[in-house]
Backbone as numpy.savetxt, mean C-alpha at the origin, in Angstrom:
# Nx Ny Nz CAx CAy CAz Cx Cy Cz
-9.21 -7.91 0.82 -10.04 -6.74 0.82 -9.16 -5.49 0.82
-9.64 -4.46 0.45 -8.99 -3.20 -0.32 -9.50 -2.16 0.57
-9.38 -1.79 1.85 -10.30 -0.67 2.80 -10.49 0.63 1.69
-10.64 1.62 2.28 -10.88 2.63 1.56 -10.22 4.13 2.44
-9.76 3.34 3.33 -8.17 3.98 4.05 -7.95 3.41 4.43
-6.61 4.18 5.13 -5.67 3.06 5.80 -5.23 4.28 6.61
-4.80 4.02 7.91 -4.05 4.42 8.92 -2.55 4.29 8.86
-1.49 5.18 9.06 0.06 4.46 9.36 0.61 5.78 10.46
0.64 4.79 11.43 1.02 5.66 13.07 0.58 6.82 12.95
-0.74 6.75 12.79 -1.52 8.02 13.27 -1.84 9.11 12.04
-1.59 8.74 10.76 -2.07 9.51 9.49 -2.56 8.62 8.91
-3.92 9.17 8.10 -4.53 8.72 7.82 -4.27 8.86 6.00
-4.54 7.74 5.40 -4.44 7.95 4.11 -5.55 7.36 3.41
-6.22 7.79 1.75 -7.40 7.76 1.50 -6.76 6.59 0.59
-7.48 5.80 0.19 -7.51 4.76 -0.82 -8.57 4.61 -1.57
-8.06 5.39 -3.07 -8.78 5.41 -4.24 -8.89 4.01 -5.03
-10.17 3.35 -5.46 -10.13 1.99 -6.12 -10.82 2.38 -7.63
-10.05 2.07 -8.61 -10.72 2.37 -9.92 -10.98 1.52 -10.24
-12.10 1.22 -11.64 -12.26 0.23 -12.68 -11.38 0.53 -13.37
-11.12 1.68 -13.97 -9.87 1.91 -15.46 -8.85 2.41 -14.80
-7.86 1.59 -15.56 -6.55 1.86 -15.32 -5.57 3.47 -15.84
-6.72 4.09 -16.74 -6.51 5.58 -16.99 -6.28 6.53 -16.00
-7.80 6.17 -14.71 -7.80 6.68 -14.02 -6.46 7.12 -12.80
-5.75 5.89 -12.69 -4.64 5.55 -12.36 -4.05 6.14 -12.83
-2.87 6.79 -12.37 -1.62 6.97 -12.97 -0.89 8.51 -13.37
-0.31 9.18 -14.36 0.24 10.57 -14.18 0.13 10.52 -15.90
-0.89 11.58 -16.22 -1.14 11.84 -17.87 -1.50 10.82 -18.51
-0.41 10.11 -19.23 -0.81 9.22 -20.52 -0.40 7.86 -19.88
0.09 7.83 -18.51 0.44 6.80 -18.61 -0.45 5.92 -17.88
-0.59 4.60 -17.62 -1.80 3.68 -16.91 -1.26 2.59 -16.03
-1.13 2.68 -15.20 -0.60 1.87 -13.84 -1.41 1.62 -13.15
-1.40 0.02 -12.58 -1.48 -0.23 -11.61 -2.22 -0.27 -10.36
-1.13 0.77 -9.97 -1.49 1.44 -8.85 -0.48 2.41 -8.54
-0.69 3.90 -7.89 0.10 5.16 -7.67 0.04 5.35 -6.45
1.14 5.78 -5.42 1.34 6.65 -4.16 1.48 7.96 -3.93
0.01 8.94 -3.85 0.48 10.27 -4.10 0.77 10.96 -2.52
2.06 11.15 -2.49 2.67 11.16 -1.21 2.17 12.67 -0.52
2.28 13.87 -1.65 1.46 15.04 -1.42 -0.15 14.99 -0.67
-0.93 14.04 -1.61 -2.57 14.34 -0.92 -2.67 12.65 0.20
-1.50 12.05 0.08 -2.16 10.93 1.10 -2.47 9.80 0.24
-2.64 9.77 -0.21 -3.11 8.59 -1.27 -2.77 7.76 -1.98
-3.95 6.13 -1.88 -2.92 4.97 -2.80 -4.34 5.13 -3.72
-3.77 5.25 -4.98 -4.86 4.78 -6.05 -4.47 3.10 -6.19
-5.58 2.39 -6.66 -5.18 0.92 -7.20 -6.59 0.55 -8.03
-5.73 0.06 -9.25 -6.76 -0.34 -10.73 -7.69 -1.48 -9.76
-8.58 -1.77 -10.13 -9.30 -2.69 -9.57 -10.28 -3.47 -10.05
-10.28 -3.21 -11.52 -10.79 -3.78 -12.52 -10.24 -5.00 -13.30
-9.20 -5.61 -12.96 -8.65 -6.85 -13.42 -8.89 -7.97 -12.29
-7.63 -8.48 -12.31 -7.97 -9.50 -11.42 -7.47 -9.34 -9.96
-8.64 -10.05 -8.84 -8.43 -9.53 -7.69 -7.66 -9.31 -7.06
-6.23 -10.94 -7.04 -5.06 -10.81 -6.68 -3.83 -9.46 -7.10
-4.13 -9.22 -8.29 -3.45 -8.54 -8.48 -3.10 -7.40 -7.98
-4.59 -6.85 -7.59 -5.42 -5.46 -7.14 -4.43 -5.43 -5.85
-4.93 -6.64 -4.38 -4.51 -6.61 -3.61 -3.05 -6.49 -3.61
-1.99 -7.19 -4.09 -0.52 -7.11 -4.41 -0.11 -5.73 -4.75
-0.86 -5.31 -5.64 -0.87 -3.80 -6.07 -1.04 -2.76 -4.29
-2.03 -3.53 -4.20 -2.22 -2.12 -2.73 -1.47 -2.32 -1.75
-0.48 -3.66 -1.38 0.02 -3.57 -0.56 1.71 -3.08 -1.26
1.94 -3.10 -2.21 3.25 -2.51 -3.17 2.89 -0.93 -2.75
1.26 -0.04 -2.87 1.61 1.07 -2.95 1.50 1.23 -1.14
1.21 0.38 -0.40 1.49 0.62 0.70 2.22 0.64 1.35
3.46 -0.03 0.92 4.76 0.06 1.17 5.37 0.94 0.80
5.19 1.77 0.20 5.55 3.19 -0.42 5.12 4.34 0.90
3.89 4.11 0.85 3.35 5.37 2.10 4.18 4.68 3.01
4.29 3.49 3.33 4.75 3.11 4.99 6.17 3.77 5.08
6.72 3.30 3.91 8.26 3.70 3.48 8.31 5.23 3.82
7.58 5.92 3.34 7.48 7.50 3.53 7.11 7.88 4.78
6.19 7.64 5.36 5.84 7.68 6.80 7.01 7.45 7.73
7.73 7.01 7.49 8.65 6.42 8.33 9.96 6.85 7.81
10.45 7.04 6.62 11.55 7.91 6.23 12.72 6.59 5.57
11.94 5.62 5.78 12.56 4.13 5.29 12.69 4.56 3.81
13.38 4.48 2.90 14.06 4.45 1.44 14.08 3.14 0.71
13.54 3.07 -0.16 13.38 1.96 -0.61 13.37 2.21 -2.21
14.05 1.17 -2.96 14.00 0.93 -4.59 12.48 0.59 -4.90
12.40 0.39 -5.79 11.01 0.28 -7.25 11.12 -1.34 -6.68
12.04 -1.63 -7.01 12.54 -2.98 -6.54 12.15 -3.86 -5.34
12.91 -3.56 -4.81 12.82 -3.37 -2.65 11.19 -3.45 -2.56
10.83 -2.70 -2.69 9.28 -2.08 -3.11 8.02 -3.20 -2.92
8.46 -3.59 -4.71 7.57 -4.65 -5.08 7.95 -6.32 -4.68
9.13 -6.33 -3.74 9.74 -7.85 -3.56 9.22 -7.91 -2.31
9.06 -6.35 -1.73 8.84 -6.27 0.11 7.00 -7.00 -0.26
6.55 -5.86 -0.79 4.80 -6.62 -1.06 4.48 -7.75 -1.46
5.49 -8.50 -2.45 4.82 -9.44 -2.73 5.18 -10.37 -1.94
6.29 -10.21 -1.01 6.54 -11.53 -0.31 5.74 -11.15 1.44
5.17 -10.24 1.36 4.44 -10.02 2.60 3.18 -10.62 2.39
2.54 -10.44 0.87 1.13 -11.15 0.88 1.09 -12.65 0.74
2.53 -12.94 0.54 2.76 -14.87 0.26 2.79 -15.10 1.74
3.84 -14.64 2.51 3.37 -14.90 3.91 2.58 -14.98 4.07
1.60 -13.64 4.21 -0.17 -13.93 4.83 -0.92 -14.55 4.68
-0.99 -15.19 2.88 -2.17 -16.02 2.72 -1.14 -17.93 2.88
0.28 -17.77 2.60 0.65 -19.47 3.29 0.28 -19.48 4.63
0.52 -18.99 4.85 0.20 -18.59 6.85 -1.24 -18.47 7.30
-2.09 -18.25 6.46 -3.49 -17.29 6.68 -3.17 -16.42 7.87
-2.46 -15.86 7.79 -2.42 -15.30 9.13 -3.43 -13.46 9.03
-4.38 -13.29 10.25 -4.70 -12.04 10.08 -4.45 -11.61 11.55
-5.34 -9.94 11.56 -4.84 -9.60 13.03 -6.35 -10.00 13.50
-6.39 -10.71 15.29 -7.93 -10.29 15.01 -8.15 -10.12 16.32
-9.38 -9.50 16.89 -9.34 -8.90 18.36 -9.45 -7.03 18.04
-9.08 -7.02 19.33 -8.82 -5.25 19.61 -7.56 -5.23 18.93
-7.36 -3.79 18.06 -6.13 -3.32 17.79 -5.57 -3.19 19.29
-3.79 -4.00 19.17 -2.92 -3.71 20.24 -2.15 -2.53 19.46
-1.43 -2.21 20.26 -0.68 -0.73 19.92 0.89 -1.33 19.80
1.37 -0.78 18.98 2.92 -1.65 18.29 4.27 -0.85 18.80
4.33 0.28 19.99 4.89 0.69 20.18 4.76 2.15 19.04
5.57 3.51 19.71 5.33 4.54 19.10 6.62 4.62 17.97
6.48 5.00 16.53 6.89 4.86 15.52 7.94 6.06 15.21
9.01 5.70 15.13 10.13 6.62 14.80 10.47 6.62 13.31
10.72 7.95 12.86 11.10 7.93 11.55 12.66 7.56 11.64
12.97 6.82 10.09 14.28 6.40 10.31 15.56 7.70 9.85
16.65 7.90 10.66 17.46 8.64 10.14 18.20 8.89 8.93
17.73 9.65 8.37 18.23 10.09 6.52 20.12 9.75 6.73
């Protein structure tokens, strides 16, 4: 499932879900999914197939988390961090479930 925000230590970010992949993206080009770090936001195409969508939102979520936190990360780094976080979760099924616990207070990392 694809919320329609997301929280990261205390900012809130909006999550845009499209059918067209036009909608997505910067001018002419059609992606995916985009992290617009200015307004908060993960766009993600959502008109193909479901897996993808999700892989997609957690790739652009690793981007905001990355930013939130001052963590630096490649295009690369990026998309290897997401996709091997959602292979964990679903070999594992693992979710969170209960009351949100609190993860300790979140430091940005030093540039």
């Amino acid at each position: 499932m694809i919320p329609d925000k997301i929280v990261i230590f205390g900012t809130t970010w909006r999550v845009i879900k499209s059918a067209s992949r036009e909608d997505v993206g910067k001018g002419d080009e059609m992606l995916w999914g985009l992290c617009d770090f200015s307004r908060r936001e993960i766009s993600v195409w959502t008109g193909g197939d479901t897996n993808d969508a999700q892989v997609t939102f957690y790739h652009e979520l690793t981007h905001a988390i990355a930013r939130e936190t001052g963590i630096r990360m490649s295009e690369k780094d990026t998309d290897l961090f997401a996709k091997t976080f959602v292979d964990t979760m679903l070999r594992n099924d693992l979710r969170l479930e209960g009351e949100p616990k609190k993860v300790g207070r979140a430091r940005r990392a030093k540039a």
